[in-house]
C-alpha positions as CSV (number, residue, x, y, z in Angstrom):
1,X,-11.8,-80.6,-83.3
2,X,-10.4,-81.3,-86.8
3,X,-7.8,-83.9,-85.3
4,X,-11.1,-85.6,-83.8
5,X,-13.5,-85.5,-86.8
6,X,-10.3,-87.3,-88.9
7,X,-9.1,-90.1,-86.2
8,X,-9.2,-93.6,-88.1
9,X,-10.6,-95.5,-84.9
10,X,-9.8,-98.7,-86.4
11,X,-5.6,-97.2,-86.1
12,X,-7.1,-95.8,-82.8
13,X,-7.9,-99.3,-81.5
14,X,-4.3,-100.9,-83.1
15,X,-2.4,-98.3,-80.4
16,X,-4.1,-100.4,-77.7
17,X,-3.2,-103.7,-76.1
18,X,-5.5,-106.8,-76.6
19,X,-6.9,-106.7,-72.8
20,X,-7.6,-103.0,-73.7
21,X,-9.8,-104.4,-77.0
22,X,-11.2,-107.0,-75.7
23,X,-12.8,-104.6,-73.1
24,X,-13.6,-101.6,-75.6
25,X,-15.4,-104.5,-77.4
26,X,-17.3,-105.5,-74.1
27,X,-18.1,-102.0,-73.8
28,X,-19.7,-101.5,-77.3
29,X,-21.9,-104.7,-75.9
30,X,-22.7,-103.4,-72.8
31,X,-23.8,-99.9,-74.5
32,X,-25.9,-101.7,-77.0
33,X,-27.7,-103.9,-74.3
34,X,-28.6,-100.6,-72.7
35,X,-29.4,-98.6,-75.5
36,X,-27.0,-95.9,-74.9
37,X,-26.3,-94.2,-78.1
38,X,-21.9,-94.2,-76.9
39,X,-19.8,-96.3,-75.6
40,X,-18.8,-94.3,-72.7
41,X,-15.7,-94.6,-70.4
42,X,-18.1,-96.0,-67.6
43,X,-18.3,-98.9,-70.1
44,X,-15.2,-99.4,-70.8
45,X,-14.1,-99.4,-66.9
46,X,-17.1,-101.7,-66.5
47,X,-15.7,-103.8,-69.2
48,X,-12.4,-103.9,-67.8
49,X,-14.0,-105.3,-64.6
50,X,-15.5,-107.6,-66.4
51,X,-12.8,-108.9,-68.6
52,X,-9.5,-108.2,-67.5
53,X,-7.9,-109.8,-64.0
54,X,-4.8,-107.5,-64.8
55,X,-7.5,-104.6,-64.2
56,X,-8.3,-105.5,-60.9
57,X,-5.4,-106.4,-59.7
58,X,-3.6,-103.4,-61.1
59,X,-6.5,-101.8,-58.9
60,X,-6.0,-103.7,-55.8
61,X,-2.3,-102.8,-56.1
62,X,-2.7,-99.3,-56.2
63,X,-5.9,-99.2,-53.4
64,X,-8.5,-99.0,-55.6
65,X,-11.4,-101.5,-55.9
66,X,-12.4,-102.8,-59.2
67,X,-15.8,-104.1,-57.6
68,X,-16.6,-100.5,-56.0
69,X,-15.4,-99.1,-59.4
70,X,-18.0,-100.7,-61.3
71,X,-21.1,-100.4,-59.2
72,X,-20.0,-96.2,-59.3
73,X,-20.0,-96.7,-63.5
74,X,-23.6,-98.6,-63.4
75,X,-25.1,-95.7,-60.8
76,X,-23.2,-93.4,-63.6
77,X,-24.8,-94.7,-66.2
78,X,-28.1,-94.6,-65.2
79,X,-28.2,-91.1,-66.5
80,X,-27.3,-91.7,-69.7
81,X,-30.7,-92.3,-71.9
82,X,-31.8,-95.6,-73.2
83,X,-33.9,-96.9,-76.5
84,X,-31.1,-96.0,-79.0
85,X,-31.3,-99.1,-81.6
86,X,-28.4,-98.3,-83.9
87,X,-24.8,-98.8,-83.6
88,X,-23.3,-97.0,-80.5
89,X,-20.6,-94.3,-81.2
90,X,-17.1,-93.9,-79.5
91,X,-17.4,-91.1,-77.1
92,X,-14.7,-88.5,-77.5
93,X,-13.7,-88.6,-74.0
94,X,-13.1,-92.6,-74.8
95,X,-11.1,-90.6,-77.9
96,X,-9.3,-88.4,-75.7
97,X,-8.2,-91.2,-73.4
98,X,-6.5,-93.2,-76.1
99,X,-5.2,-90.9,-77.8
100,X,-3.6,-89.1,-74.3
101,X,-2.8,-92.4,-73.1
102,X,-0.8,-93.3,-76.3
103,X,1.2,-90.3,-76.3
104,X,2.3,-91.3,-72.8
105,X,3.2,-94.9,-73.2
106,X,4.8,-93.7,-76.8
107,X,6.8,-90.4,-76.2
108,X,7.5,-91.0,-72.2
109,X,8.4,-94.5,-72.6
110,X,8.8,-95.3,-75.9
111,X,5.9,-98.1,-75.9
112,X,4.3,-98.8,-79.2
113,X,0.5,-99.7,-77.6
114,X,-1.5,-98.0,-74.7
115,X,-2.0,-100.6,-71.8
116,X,-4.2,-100.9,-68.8
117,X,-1.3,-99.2,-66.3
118,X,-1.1,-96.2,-69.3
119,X,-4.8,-96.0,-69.1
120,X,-5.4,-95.8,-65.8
121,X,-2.2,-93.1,-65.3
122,X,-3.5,-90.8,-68.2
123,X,-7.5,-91.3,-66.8
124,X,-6.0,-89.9,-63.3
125,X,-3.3,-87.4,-63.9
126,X,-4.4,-86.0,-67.0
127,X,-6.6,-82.9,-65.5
128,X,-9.2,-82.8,-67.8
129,X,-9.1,-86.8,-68.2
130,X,-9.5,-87.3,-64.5
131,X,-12.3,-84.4,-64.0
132,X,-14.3,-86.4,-65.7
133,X,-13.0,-89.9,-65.1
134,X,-14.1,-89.3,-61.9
135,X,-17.0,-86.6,-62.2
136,X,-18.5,-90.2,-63.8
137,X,-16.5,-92.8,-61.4
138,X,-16.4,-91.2,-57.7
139,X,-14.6,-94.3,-56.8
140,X,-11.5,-93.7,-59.1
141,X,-10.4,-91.3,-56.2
142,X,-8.9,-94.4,-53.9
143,X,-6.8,-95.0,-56.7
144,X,-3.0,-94.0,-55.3
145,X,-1.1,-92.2,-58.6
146,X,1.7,-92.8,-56.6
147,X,1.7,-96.7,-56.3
148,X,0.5,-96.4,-60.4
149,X,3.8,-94.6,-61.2
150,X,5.8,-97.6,-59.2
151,X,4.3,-99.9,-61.1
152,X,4.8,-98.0,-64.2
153,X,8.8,-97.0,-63.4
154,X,9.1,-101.0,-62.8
155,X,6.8,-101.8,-66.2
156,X,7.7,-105.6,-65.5
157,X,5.4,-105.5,-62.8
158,X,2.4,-106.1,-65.2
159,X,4.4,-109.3,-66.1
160,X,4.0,-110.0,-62.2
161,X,0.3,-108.8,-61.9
162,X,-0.2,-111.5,-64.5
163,X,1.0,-114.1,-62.5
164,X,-0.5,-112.9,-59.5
165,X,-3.5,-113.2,-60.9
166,X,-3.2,-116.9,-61.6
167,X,-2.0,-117.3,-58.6
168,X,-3.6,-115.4,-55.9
């Protein structure tokens, strides 16, 4: 609880890569427009939908459906209560992810920034990550961990999902 209350989330957000920000930033908009007083990890995967054609095809390669995805983190956040005017926070599980997520990409592969295929792996194979990853996002379950870990093992692959997605 300690570590929590003294993260600096601005050195938080500098472990992440830019399509990572961009969508964390989409989330914080998408929070406010609903009132939601966080930004909550349905957000940010919304966000990514949004925002991010690495995302989805990153999704598509590994059986999941960014579309299907999304529509489960809207019905998700329908619980969540609206008329908050002030600045949303950063949930902790949004916290947790990073942070996780960084750890991996840093100490398993020796990565300096968290990207979307780190995300994802940590959101799905960290237990208490991916109770509630998916306890929010059903639809996170078609998602194959093994095809993730191909795709991670190769790492160039996100070169090729980039270019894939310009030309499909």
């Amino acid at each position: 609880v300690v570590l929590m209350a003294s993260l600096d989330l601005s050195r938080m957000i500098q472990r992440l890569d830019g399509e990572l920000v961009v969508a964390l930033e989409e989330a914080v908009a998408i929070a406010v427009r609903s009132g939601h007083e966080s930004v909550e990890v349905e957000h940010w995967f919304i966000a990514l939908s949004d925002t991010s054609a690495t995302y989805a095809k990153t999704l598509e390669l590994c059986h999941g459906d960014a579309q299907l995805i999304s529509e489960a983190a809207n019905r998700s956040l329908e619980q969540y209560g609206r008329g908050h005017t002030g600045s949303p926070s950063i949930s902790p599980a949004i916290i947790d992810m990073v942070r996780e997520g960084w750890l991996y990409a840093s100490l398993q592969h020796g990565r300096p920034v968290l990207d979307i295929l780190d995300l994802l792996y940590t959101a799905l194979t960290d237990a208490s990550l991916r109770a509630l990853a998916i306890g929010g996002i059903p639809a996170l379950r078609s998602v194959h961990i093994g095809e993730l870990e191909r795709l991670i093992e190769a790492r160039a692959p996100l070169d090729l999902i980039a270019i894939a997605c310009r030309f499909p």
